[in-house]
N, C-alpha and C positions, 0 to 999 in steps of 0.2 A: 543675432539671429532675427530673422527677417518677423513681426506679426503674424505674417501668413503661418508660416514654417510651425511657428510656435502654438499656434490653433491647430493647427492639424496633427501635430505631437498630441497635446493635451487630446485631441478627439477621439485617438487611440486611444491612450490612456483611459477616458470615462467610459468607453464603449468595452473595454475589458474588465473595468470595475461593476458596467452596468448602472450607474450613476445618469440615470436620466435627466434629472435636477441640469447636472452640469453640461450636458451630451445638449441640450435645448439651448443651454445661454451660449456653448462654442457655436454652432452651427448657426446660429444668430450671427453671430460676429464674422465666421466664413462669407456666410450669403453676403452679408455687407459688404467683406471686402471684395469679391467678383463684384456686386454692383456696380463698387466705383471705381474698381481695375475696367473693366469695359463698358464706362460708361464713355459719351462721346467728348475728345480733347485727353481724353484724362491718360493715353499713352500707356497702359497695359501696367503700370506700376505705381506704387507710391511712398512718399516718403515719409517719416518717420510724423511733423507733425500733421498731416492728413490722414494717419493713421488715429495719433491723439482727438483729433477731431472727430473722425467717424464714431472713436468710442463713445466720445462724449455725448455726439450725439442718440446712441443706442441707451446710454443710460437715459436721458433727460426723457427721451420716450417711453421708457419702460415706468419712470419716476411718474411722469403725467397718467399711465395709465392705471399706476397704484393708484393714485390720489382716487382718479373717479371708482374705482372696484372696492374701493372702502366706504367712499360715501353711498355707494352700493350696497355694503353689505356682503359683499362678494368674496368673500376670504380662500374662498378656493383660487383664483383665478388672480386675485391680493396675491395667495404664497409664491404662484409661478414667478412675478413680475418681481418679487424681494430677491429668488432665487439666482434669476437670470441679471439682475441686478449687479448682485456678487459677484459672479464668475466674470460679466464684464468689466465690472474693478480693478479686480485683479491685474490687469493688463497696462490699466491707467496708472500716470507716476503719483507719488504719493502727494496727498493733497492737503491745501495749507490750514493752521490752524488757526483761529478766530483772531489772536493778536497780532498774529504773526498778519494775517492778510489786514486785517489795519493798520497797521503802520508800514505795510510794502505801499497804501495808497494813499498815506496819506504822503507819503513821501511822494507817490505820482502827483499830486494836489498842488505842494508847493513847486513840482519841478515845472509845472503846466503854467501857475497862476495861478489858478482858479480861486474863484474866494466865495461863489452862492451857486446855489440849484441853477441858476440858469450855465453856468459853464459844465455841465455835468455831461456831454455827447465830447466835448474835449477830452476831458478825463477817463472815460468808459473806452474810448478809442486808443488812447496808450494803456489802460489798465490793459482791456480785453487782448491786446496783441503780447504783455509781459507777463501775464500772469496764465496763458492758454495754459491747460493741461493741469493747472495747479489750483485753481478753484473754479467751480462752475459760472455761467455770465449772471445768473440770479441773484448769488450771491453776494457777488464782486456790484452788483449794481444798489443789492441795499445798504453795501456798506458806504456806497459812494457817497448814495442820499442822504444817511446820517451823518456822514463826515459833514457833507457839507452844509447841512440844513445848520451846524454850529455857529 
């Protein structure tokens, strides 16, 4: 079942539970996807990792906008962003754990070469393409840097 399909199931669903929490983070993820279904090029559909990506990208914004509403103060506007956060999650494939994505790079590291910080845009560029959907590019970037700062 298609994203879309699957947001708009769920949208029913929270709007008869009355779940506004989640009724905010689907409809978030809808608008997105009309976005970039008509946006220009982009051919009225889309496929499964352009899906992963829009999520991701819907989290990493909401994530950026925690950070400043805390250093705020702001814990009202804090809870929406944790909220919508979640419900976009949900959607995203599960994501790797701390070991696990060190040693998926460092295994990219020796397959590349690489052996100091300056080959590190080598690395980020087969990481970031094998690891999409399964850890965030922040992540995947500080781990690069400690690999390879060794």
């Amino acid at each position: 079942m298609a994203l879309e399909q699957k947001v708009n199931d769920q949208i029913k669903s929270a709007m008869l539970a009355k779940d506004e929490a989640k009724l905010r983070g689907l409809r978030a993820i809808k608008a997105a996807i009309i976005l970039a279904k008509t946006a220009e090029g982009a051919g009225g559909n889309l496929d499964e990792a352009a899906e992963t990506k829009l999520l991701q990208k819907l989290v990493k914004q909401r994530k950026d906008s925690l950070e400043i509403f805390e250093k705020q103060n702001r814990e009202d506007l804090a809870k929406k962003e944790k909220e919508e956060i979640i419900v976009i999650e949900e959607f995203l494939p599960r994501q790797m754990g701390a070991d696990e994505l060190k040693s998926r790079i460092a295994a990219i590291i020796t397959s590349v070469g690489a052996s100091s910080p300056a080959d590190m845009g080598k690395v980020m560029g087969v990481a970031s393409k094998e690891l999409a959907g399964q850890a965030d590019g922040k992540t995947i970037s500080q781990v690069v840097k400690e690999l390879l700062a060794k």
